[in-house]
TISE-911402 format. One record per residue: residue number from 1; residue in one letter; chain; z, x, y of N, C-alpha, C in turn. Coordinates in Angstrom, 1 decimal. Layout:
- num;residuo;cadena;n.Z;n.X;n.Y;ca.Z;ca.X;ca.Y;c.Z;c.X;c.Y
- NUM;A;A;Z;X;Y;Z;X;Y;Z;X;Y
...
! end
This chain:
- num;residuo;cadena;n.Z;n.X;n.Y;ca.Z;ca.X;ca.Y;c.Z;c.X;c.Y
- 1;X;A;-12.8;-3.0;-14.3;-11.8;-2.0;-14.8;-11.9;-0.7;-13.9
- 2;X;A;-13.3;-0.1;-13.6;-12.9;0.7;-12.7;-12.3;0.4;-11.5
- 3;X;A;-12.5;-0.6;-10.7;-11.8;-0.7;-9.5;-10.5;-0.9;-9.2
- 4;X;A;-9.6;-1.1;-10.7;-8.4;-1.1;-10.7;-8.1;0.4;-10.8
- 5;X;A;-8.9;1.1;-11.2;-8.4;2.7;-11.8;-8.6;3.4;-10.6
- 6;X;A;-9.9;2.7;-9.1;-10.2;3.4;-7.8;-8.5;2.9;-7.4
- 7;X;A;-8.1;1.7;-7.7;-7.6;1.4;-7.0;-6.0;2.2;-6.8
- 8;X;A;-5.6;2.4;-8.5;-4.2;2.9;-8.4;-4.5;4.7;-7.9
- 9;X;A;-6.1;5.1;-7.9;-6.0;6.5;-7.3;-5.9;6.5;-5.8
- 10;X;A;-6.1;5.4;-5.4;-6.3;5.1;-3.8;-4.4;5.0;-3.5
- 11;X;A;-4.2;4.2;-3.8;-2.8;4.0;-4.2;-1.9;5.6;-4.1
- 12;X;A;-1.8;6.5;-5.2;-1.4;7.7;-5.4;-1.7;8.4;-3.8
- 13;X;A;-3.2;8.5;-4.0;-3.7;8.9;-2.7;-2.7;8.7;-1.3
- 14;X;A;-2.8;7.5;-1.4;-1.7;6.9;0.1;-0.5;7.1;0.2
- 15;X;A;0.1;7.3;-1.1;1.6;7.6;-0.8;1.9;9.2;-0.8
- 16;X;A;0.9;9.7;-1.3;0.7;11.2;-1.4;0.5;11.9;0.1
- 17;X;A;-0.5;11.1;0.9;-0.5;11.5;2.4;0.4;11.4;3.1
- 18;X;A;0.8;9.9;2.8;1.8;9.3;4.2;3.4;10.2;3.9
- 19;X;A;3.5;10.4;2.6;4.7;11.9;1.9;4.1;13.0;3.4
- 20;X;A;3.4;13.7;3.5;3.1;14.9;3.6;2.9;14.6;5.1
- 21;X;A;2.3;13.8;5.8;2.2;13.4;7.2;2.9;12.4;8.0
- 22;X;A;3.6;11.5;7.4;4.3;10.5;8.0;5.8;10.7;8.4
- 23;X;A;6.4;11.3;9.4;7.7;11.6;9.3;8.6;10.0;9.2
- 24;X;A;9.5;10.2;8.1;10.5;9.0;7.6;9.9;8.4;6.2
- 25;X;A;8.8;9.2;5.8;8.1;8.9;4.0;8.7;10.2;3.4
- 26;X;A;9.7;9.7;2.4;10.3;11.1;1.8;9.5;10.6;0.1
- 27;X;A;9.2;11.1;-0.7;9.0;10.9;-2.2;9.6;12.2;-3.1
- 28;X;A;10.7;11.8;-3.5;11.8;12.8;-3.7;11.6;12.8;-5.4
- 29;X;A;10.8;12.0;-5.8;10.6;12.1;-7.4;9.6;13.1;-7.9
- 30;X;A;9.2;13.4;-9.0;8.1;14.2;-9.6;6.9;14.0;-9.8
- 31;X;A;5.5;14.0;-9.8;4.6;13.9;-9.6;4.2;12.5;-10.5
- 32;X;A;4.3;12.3;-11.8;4.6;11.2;-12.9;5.0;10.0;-11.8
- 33;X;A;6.1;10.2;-11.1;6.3;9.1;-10.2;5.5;8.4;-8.9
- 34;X;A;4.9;9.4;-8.4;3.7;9.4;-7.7;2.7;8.5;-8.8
- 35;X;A;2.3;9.0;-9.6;1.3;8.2;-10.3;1.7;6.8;-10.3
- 36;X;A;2.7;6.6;-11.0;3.4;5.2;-11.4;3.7;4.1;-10.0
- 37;X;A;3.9;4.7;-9.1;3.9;4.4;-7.3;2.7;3.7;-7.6
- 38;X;A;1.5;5.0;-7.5;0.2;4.6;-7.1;-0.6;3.4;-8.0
- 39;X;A;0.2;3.7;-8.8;-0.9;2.5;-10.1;0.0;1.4;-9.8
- 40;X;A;1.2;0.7;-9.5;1.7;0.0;-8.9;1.0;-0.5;-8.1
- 41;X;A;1.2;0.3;-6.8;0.4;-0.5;-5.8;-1.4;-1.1;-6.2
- 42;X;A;-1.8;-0.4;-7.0;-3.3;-0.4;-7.1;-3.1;-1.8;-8.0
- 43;X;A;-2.2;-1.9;-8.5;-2.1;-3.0;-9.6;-2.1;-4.6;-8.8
- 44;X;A;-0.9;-4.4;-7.6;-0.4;-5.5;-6.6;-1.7;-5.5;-6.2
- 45;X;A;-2.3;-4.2;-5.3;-3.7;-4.8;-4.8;-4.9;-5.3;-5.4
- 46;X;A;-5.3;-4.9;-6.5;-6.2;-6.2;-7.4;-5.7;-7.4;-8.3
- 47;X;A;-4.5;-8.1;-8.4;-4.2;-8.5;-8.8;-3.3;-10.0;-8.2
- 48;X;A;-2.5;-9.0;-7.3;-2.0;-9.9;-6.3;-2.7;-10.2;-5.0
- 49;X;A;-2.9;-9.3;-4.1;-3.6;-9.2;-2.9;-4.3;-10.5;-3.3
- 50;X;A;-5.5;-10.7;-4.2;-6.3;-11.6;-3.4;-5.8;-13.0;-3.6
- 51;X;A;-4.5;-13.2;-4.1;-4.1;-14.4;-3.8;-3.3;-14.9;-2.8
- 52;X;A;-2.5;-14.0;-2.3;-2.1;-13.7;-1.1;-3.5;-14.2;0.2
- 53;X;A;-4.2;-13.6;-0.2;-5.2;-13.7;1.0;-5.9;-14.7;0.9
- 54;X;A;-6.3;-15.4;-0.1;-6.5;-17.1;-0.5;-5.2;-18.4;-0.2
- 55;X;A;-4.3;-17.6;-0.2;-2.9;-18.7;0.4;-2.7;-18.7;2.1
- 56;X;A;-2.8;-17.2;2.4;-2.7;-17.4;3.3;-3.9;-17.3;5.1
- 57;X;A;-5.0;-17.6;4.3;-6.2;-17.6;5.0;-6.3;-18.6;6.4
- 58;X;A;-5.4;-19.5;6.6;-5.4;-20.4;7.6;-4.7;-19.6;8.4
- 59;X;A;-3.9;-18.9;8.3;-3.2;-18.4;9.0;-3.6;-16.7;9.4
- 60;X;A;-3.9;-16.4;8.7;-5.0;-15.3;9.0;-6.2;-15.8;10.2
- 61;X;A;-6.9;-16.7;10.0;-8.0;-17.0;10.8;-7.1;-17.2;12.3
- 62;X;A;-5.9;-18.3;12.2;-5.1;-18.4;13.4;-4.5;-16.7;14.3
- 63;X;A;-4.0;-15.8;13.7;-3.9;-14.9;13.8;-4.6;-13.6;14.1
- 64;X;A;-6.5;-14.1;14.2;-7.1;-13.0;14.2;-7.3;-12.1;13.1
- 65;X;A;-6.4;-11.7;11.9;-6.6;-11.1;11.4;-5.9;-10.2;10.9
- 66;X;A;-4.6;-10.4;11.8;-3.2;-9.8;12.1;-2.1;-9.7;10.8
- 67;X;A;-2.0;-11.0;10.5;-1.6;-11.5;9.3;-1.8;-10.5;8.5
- 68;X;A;-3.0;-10.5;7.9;-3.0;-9.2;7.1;-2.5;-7.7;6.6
- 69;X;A;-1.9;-7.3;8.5;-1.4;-6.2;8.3;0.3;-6.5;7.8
- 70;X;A;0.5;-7.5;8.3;1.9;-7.9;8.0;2.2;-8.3;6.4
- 71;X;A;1.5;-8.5;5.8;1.2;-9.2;4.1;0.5;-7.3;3.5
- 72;X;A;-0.1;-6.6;3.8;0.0;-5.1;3.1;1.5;-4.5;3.5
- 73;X;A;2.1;-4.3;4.7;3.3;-3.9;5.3;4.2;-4.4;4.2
- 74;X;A;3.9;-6.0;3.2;5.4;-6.4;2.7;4.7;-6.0;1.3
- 75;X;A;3.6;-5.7;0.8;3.2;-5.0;-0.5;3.9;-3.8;-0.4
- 76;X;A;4.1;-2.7;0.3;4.3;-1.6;0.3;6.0;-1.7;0.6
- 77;X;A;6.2;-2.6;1.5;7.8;-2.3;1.3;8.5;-3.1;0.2
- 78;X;A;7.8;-3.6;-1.0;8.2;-4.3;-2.1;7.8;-2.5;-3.1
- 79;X;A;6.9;-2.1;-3.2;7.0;-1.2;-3.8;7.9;-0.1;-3.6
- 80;X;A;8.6;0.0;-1.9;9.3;1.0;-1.4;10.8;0.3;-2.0
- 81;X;A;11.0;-0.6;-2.2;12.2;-1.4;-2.8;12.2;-1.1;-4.6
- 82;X;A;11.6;-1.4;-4.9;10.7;-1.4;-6.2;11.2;0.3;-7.1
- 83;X;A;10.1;1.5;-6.1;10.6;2.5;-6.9;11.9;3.5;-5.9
- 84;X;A;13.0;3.6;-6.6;14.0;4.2;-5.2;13.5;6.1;-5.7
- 85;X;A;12.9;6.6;-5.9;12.0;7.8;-5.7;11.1;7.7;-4.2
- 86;X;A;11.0;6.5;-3.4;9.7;6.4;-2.5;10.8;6.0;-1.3
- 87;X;A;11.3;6.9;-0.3;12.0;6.3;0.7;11.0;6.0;2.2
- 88;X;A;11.0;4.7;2.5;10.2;4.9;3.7;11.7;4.4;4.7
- 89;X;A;11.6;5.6;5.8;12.8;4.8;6.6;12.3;4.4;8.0
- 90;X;A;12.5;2.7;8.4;11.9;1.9;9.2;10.8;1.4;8.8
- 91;X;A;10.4;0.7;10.1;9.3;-0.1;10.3;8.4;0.9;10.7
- 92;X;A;8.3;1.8;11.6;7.2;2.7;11.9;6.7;3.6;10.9
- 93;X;A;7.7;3.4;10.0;6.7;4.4;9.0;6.0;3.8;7.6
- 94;X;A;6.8;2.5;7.9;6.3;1.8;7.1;4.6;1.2;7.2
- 95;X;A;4.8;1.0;8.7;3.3;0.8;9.7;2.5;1.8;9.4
- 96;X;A;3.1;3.1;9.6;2.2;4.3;9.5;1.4;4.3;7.7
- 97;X;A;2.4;4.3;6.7;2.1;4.3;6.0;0.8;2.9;5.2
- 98;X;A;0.7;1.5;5.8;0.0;0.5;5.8;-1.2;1.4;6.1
- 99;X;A;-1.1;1.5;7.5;-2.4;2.6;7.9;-2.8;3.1;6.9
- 100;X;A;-2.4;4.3;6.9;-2.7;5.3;5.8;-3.8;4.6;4.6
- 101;X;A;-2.7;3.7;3.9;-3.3;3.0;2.6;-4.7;2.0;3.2
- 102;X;A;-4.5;1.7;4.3;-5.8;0.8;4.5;-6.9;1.8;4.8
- 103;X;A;-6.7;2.8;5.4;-7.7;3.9;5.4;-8.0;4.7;4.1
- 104;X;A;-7.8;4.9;3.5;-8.1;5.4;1.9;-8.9;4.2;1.2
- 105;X;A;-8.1;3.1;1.1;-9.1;2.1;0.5;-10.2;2.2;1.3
- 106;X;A;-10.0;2.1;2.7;-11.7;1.7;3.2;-12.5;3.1;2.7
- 107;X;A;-12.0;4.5;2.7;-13.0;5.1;2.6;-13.8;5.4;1.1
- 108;X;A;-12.6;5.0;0.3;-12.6;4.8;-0.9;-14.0;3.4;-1.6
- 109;X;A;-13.7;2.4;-0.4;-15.1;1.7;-0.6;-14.5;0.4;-1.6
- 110;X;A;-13.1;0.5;-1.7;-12.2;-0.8;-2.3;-11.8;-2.0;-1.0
- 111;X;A;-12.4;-2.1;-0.1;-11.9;-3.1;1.0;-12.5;-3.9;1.4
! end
């Protein structure tokens, strides 16, 4: 239970940075929506993530590792679909923002 609750703060966290640092991350909603963002994502990543990474593990290994970034990139742009308060525009910021959230989880100690 706690690691769902690290998880949706890590979550809030990431979209709260990549808002403030990432030029083409607008979050044009009220802070309530940030939460609900972040506990979203926090929810996809313990819940869904590790099945994703159990399906797609052959392909990962073929990939290096790569795979991966491409499977968080389509978590986040399912949530950027998901809540229309969260605009990410393109791929680069969409990348940027991947970053972001994989760096908070790691330091966060959820990875």
């Amino acid at each position: 239970m706690t690691k769902l609750i690290f998880q949706a703060a890590g979550g809030t966290l990431s979209f709260w940075l990549a808002d403030r640092f990432v030029p083409g991350v607008n979050f044009v909603g009220g802070i309530q929506y940030l939460f609900f963002t972040g506990a979203l994502l926090g929810a996809v990543n313990f819940f869904i993530k590790p099945v994703l990474k159990a399906i797609t593990l052959p392909l990962r290994i073929l990939t290096l590792g790569l795979l991966g970034i491409v499977i968080n990139m389509a978590i986040i742009w399912f949530i950027d679909i998901a809540f229309p308060e969260l605009i990410i525009q393109g791929v680069v910021a969409l990348f940027l923002t991947t970053i972001i959230a994989w760096l908070v989880s790691f330091f966060l100690g959820l990875h």
